[in-house]
C-alpha positions as CSV (number, residue, x, y, z in Angstrom):
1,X,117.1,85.3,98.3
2,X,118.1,82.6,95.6
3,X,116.5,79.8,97.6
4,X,113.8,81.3,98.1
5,X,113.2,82.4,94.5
6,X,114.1,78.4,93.1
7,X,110.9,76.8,94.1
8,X,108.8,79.5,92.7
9,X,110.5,79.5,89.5
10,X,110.1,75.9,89.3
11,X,106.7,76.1,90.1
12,X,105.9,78.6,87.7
13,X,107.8,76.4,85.0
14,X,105.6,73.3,85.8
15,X,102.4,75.6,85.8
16,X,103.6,76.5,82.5
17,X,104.7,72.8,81.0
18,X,101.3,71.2,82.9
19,X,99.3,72.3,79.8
20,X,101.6,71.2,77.2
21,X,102.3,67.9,79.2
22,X,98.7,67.2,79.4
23,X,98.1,67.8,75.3
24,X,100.7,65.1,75.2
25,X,99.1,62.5,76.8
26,X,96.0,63.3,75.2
27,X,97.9,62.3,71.7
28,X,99.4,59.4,73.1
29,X,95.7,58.1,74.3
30,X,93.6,58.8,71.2
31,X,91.3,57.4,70.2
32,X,90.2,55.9,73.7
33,X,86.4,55.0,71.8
34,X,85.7,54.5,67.8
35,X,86.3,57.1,65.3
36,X,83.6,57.8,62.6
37,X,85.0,58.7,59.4
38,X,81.9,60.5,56.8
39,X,82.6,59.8,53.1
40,X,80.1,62.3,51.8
41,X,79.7,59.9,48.3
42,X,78.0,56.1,48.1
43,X,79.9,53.3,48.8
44,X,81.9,52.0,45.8
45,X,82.7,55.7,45.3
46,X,86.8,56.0,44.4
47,X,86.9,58.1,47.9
48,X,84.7,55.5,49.5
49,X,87.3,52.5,47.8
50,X,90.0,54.6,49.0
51,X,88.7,55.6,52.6
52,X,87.9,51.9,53.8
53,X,91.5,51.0,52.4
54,X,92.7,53.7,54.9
55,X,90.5,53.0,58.0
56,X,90.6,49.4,57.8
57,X,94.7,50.2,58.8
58,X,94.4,53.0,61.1
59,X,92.1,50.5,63.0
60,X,94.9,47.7,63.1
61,X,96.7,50.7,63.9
62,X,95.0,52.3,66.6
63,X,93.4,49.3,68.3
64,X,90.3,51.3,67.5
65,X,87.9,51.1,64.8
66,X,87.6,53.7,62.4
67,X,84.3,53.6,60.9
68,X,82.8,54.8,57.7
69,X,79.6,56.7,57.3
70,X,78.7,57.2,54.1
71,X,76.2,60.5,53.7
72,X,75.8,61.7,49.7
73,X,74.1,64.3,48.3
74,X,74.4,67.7,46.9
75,X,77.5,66.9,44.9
76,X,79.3,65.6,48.1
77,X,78.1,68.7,50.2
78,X,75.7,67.4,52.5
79,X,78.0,64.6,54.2
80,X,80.7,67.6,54.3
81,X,78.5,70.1,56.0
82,X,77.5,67.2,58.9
83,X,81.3,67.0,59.4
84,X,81.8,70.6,59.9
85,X,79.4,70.7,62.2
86,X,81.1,68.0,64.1
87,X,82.5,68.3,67.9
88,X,86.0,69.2,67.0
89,X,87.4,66.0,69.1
90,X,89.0,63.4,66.8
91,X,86.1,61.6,66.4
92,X,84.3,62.7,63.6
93,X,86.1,63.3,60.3
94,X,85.4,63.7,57.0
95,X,87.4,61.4,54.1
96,X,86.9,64.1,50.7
97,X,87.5,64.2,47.4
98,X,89.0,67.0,45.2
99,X,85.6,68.2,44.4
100,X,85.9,70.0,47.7
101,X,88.2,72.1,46.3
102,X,85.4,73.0,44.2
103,X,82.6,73.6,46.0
104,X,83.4,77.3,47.5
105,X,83.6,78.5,43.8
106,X,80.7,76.5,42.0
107,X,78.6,76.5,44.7
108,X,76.0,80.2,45.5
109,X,74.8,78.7,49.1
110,X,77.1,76.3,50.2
111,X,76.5,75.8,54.0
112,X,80.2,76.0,55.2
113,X,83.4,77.2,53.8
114,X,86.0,74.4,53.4
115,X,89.5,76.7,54.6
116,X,87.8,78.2,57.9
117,X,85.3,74.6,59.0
118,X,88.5,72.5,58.1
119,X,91.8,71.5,58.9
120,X,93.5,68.6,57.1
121,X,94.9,65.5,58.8
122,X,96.5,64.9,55.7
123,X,96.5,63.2,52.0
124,X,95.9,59.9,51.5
125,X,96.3,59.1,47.7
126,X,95.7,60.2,43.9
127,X,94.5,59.6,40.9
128,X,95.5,61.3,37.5
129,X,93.6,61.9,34.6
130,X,94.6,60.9,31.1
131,X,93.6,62.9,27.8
132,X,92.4,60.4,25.6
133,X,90.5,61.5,22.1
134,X,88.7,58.8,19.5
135,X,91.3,57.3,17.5
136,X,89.8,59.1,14.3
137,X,91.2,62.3,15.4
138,X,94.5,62.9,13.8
139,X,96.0,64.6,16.5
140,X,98.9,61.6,17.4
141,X,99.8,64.4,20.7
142,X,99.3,67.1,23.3
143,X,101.2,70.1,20.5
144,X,99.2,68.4,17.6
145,X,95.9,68.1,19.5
146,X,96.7,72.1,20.3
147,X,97.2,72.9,17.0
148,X,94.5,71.3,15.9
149,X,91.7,73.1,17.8
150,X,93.3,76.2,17.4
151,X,92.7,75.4,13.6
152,X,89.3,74.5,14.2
153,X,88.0,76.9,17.3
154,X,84.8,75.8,18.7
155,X,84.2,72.5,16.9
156,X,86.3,69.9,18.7
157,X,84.5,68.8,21.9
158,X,85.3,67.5,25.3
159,X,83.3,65.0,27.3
160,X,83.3,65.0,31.2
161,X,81.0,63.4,33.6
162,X,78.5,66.2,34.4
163,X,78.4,70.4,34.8
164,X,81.1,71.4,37.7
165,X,82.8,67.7,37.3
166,X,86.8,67.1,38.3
167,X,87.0,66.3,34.2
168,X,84.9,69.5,32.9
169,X,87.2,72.1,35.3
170,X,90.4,69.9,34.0
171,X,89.2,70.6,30.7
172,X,89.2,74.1,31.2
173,X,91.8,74.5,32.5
174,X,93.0,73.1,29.9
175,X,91.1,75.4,27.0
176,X,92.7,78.2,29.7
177,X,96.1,77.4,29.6
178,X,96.4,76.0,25.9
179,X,94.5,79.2,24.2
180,X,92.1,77.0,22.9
181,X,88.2,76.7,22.6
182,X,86.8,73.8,22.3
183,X,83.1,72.9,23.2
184,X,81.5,71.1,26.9
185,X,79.3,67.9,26.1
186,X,78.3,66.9,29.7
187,X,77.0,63.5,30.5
188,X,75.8,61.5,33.4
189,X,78.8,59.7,34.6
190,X,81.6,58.0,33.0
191,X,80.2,55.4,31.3
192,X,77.9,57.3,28.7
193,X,80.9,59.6,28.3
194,X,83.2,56.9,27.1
195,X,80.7,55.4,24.9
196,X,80.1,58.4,23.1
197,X,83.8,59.1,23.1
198,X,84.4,55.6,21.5
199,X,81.9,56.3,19.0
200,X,83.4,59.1,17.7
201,X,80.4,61.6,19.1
202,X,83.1,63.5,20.8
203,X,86.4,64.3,20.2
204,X,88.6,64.1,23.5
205,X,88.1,63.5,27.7
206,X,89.8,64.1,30.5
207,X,88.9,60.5,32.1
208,X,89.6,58.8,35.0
209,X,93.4,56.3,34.8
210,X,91.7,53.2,36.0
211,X,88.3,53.6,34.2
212,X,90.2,54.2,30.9
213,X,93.0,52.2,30.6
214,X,91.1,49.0,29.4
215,X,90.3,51.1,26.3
216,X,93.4,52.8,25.8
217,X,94.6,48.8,26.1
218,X,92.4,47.3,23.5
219,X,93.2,50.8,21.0
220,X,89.6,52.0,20.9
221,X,90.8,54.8,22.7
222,X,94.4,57.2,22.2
223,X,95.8,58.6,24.9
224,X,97.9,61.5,24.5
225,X,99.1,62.4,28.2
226,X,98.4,62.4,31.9
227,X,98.0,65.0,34.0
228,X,100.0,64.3,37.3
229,X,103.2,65.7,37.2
230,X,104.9,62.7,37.5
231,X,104.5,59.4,35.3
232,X,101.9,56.9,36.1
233,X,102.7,53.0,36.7
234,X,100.0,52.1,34.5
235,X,101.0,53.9,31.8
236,X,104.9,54.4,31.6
237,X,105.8,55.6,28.3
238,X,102.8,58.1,28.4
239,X,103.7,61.6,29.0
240,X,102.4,64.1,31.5
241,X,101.0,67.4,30.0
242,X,103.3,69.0,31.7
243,X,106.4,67.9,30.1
244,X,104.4,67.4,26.4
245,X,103.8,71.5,26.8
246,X,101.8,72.8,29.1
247,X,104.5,73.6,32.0
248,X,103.1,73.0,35.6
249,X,99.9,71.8,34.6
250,X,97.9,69.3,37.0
251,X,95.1,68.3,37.6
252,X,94.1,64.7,39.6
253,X,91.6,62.9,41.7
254,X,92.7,63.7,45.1
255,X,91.4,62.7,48.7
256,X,92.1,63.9,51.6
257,X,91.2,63.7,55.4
258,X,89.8,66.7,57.3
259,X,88.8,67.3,61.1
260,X,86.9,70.2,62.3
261,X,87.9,73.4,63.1
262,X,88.6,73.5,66.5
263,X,90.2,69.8,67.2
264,X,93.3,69.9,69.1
265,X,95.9,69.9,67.2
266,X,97.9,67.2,68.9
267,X,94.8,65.2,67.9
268,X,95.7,66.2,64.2
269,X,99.4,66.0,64.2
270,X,99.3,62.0,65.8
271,X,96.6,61.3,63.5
272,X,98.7,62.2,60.5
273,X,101.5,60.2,62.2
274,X,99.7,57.1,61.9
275,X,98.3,57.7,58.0
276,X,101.6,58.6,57.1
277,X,103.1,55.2,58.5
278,X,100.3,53.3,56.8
279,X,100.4,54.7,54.2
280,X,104.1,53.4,53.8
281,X,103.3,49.4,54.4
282,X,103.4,47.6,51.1
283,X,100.1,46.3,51.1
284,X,98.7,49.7,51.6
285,X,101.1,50.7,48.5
286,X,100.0,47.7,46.2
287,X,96.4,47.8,47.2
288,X,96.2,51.5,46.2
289,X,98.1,50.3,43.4
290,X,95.4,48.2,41.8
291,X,93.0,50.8,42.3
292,X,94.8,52.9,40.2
293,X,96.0,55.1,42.9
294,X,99.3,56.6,44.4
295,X,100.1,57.3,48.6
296,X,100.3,60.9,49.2
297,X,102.4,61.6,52.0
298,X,103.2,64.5,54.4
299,X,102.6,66.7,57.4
300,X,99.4,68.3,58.0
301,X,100.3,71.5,57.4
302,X,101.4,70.2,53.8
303,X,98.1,69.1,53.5
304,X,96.0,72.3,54.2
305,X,99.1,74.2,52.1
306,X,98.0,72.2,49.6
307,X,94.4,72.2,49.5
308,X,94.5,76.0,49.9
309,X,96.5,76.0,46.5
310,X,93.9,73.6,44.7
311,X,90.6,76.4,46.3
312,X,92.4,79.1,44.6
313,X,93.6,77.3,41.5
314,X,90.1,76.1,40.4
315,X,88.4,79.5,41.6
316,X,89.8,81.1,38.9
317,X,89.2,78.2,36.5
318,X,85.3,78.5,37.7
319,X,85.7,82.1,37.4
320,X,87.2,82.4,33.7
321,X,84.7,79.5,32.4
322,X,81.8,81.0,34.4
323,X,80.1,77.7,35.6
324,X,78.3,77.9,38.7
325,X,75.5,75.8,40.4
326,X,72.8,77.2,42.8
């Protein structure tokens, strides 16, 4: 009765393993043909910098090439909503910014929904802001800066780079946190902001580290912290707004890589396997470096915890502020 019972439990064991064995392989063989990687902003976009960084090693990598698509428009929407639309096989992913943490709350009719068309691959760096005001503000920090505007409600101003911006919902969360009210002057991009802002037109920005720094160098600009919660390289002896006294605040430039909904997720797990070890190499490390930007490692499932976090933190940001864009 036992020998004859043997061969069918081994069967049924293989019958069971086949599937599992046969995901394997699949992993260990991908990507058999070129990947195409849609950066939803124009090249010379900091997710576009950071993107061809990343593919260019994932090719060396792989032996296959990873190659960027660039698709803008809508705010970074309409190369996202082409990737969720996707075949959910590997080859097709979309390389996003932190806006997309935005979108589902700014946007009335956005044509997909970022937590259920998405699953992360993983991080692949950062970027913090820094608070910088025009050195003709008094405010010499984050408490005084506080104080100051709560002197003064609704006549100190903020600059950011357009309505819905990273640097607008940074500022408000900001105004949110700190108890403060302090007025929106939206501009086209950076560029006009920080003129204005160097003028003395405005009194404060949340601006990008690498587009900044130059000023905050040369003292036509004062920075008073940065909002990652740890240090940046650039700027050593600057404090995060966190630790200057707003506990847990943060608020960076983020990108991340997504697949479809639907790809296999031994697809997704070697994938992150081999931006995790890139990510790692020392050139990767330095050439992120010089663009201002830090490696973001982890697991996958760190990755969608994470994004899921940043959806909900800025929801209720858009929420309190009441921006929204049709």
């Amino acid at each position: 009765m036992r020998q004859s019972s043997l061969p069918r439990i081994i069967i049924t064991i293989l019958l069971i393993l086949q599937p599992l064995m046969a995901m394997d392989v699949k992993a260990q063989s991908y990507p058999t043909r070129p990947v195409k990687i849609l950066v939803p902003f124009p090249p010379g976009a900091g997710v576009d910098i950071v993107t061809r960084l990343i593919a260019n090693k994932l090719s060396i990598a792989t032996g296959q090439q990873f190659v960027i698509e660039n698709r803008s428009g809508a705010g970074g929407n309409v190369g996202a909503a082409e990737a969720a639309r996707a075949t959910p096989d590997g080859y097709t992913l979309l390389a996003a910014p932190s806006s997309i943490a935005l979108s589902q709350s700014l946007f009335k009719n956005l044509p997909f929904n970022v937590e259920k068309d998405f699953r992360a691959v993983g991080l692949m760096a950062s970027v913090p802001f820094v608070l910088v005001v025009n050195p003709a503000v008094p405010a010499k920090s984050l408490p005084e800066l506080i104080a100051l505007a709560k002197s003064q409600p609704d006549v100190l101003t903020y600059a950011s780079t357009g309505n819905g911006s990273s640097p607008q919902l940074t500022a408000e969360m900001f105004k949110l946190q700190a108890k403060i009210d302090i007025r929106h002057v939206p501009y086209r991009g950076s560029a006009p902001a920080l003129t204005d802002l160097i003028s003395g037109q405005v009194t404060m920005m949340f601006a990008n580290a690498l587009s900044v720094l130059p000023h905050i160098q040369s003292g036509s600009l004062r920075a008073l912290a940065v909002t990652g919660l740890q240090t940046n390289a650039s700027l050593p002896d600057l404090p995060t707004m966190s630790k200057a006294g707003l506990p847990g605040f943060e608020s960076e430039t983020w990108f991340v890589l997504l697949a479809p909904t639907g790809t296999p997720s031994d697809i997704i797990q070697s994938l992150n396997a081999k931006l995790v070890d890139v990510s790692q190499q020392a050139d990767t490390q330095n050439n992120l470096s010089k663009q201002g930007a830090t490696p973001r490692l982890g697991s996958a499932a760190q990755a969608d915890a994470f994004l899921k976090k940043e959806i909900d933190k800025f929801s209720k940001i858009i929420k309190n502020s009441g921006i929204q864009i049709d």
